[in-house]
N, C-alpha and C positions, 0 to 999 in steps of 0.2 A: 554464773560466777557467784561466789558465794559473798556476802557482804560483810564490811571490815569496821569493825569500830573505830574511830578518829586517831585511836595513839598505834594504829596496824601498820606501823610504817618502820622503813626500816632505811638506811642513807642513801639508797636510790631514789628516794624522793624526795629528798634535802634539797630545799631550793638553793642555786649559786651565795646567794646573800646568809643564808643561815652556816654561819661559822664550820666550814669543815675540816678544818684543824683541831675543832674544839674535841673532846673526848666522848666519845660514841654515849655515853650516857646523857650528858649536859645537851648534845647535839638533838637528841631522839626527845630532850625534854621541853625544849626549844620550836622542834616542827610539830609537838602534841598542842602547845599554846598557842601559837599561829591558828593552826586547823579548828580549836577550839573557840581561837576569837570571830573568824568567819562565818563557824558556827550560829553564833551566841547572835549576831549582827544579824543576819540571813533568818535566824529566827523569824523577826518580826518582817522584815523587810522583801524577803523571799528573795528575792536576785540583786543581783549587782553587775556591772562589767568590771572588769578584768583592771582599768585605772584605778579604778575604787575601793577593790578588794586591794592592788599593791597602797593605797593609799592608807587603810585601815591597819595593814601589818606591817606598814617601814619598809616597802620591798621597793627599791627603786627600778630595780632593772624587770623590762619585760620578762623577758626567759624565766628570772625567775618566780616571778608570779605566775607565770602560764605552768611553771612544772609544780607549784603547791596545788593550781587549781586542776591540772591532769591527772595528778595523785589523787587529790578528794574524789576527781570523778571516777575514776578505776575503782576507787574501796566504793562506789554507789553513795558517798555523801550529796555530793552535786551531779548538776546536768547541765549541758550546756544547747544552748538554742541559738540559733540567728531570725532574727524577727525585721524588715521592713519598717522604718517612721522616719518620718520628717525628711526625707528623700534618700536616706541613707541605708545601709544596713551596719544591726547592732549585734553584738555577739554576746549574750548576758549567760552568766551563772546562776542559777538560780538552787535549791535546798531539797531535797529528796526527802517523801516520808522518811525513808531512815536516818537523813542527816538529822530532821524533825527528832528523832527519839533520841538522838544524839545534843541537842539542842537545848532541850532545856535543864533546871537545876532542880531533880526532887529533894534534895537536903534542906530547897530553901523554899520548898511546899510548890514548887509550879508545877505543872502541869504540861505535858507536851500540845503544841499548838495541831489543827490540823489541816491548817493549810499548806499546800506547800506548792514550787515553783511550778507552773504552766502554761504557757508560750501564749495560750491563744486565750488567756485570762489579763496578758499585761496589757494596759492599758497605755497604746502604741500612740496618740495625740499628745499626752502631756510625759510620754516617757523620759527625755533630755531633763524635764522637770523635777521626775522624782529620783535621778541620777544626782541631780544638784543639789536638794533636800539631805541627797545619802551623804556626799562631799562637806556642805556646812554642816551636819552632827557630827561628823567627825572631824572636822575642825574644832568645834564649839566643845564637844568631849575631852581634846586633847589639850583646851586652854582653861579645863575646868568647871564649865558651864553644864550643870545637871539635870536631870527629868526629864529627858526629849521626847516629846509625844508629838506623834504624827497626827493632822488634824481629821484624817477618815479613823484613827485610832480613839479617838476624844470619845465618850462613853455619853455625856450627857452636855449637852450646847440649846441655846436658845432654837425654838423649833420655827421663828420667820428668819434666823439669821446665817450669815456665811460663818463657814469654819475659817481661821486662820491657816497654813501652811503647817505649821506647826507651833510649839509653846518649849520652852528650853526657861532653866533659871541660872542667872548669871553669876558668876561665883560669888559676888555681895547680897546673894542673895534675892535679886528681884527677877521679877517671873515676866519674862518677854515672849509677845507673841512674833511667829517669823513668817515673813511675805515673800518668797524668789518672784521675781519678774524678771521674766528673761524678755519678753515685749511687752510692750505699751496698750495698754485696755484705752476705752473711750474713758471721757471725764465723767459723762452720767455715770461709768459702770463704779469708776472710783468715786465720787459721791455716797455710792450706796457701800463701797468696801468700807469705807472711812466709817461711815456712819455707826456699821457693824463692828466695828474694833472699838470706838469711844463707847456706845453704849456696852460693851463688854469690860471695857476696862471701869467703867462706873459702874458694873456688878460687883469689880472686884476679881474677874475671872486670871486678869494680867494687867502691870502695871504700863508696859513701854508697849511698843508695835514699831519693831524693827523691818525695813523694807530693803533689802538686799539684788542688786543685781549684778550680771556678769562683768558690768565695766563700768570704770567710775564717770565716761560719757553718759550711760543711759542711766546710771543712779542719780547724776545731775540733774536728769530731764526729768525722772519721775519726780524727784524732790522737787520741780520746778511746779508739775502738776497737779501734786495731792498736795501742796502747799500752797497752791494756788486759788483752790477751791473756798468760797467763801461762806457758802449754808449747806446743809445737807438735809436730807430727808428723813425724817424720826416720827415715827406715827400718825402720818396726814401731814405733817406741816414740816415746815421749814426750819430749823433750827442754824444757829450762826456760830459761825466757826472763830474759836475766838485764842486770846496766845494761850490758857490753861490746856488747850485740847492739843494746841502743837507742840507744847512741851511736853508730851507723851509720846511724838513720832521721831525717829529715827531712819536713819539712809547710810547706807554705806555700799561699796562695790563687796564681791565676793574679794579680792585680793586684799580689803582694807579690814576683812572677819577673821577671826575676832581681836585681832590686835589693837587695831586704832576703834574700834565701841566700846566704849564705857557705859555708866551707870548716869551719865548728865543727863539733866532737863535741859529741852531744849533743842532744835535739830539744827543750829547754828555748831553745834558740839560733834558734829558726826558728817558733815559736809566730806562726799568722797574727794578724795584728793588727785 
């Protein structure tokens, strides 16, 4: 079958939510932008599930994200897999070389990327994880929050230390690093996470270190725990943890992002609710 560039579409592919009363020009103008934002997202990201993708384009109903995402698959933009993790199975979209050459912007000098979606490339242990990462950038996008870099994307980072989740800046402008826990690490392992985010934020690298999780019980408990930590580890020796360094962390559940975080010092400021 021959392959279709992104705007190859014609109102049989019009997902239910995309206005079909609207007038066949505005309508075709509409599922070229969608297909295009999927794109643009998927670039870097390579897959997504089907939640995610209706979540990036405003599609609320099933059906009709499954019929944008059937469409991209027939023109060969996407592929779709079912993969195995966490006891479950997952159904992911992921970006076809071609979607790739459809993906990026040469007006604005980029270059096409050359990776693209492959089943037994995804990394199936922390998958639920980087589904979560997908879900807060595009929340954080959509309340204004710029420059989301994923932390296996970070170019140059300290070479004994952890990457953050990722680094987003908040629309006042300050540069937050982002932590999803969806479970609970030991205290030594947070010791040394902690340790890695203060000595980064006293490079300068990010000013806050935001720790987000799926429900404001276990954002509670972690805030209980990395707050609770009194020294940390910092080249050989012990170093003490003191209010300047926790006036830099932040907690919040994923339902309280980005609405209820701010720009406060302070994690009395950010308590899930």
């Amino acid at each position: 079958m021959e392959a279709s560039s992104p705007d190859a579409c014609n109102s049989s592919c019009a997902p239910l939510h995309v206005g079909r009363f609207l007038p066949p020009q505005e309508r075709a103008a509409r599922i070229t932008e969608k297909r295009q934002a999927l794109l643009r997202f998927l670039r870097k990201n390579l897959y997504t599930s089907a939640e995610i993708a209706g979540l990036l384009l405003g599609i609320s109903s099933r059906q009709g994200v499954h019929t944008t995402l059937a469409a991209m698959e027939r023109d060969e933009l996407l592929r779709r897999e079912t993969v195995e993790a966490n006891g479950r199975r997952w159904t992911l979209w992921g970006i076809t070389s071609h979607g790739q050459a459809f993906a990026f912007d040469p007006d604005n000098g980029e270059q096409p990327e050359s990776k693209y979606f492959e089943a037994g490339r995804v990394g199936l242990t922390v998958l639920a994880h980087t589904l979560d990462l997908q879900r807060v950038s595009i929340l954080a996008e959509r309340a204004g929050w710029t420059e989301w870099l994923l932390g296996d994307q970070m170019e140059k980072w300290h070479a004994s230390q952890s990457r953050p989740d990722a680094l987003t800046t908040s629309p006042s402008g300050i540069r937050f690093a982002i932590e999803c826990e969806r479970t609970i690490k030991t205290v030594k392992r947070y010791e040394v996470i902690l340790s890695d985010r203060l000595q980064a934020i006293k490079r300068g690298q990010f000013a806050r270190c935001l720790w987000l999780s799926p429900t404001p019980e276990l954002s509670s408990r972690l805030r209980a725990i990395v707050t609770g930590i009194k020294d940390i580890p910092v080249a050989g020796t012990r170093a003490q943890i003191e209010d300047r360094h926790l006036e830099t962390l932040m907690f919040a559940s994923y339902q309280d992002f980005p609405e209820n975080v701010g720009d406060q010092n302070g994690i009395s400021q950010t308590q899930s609710r």
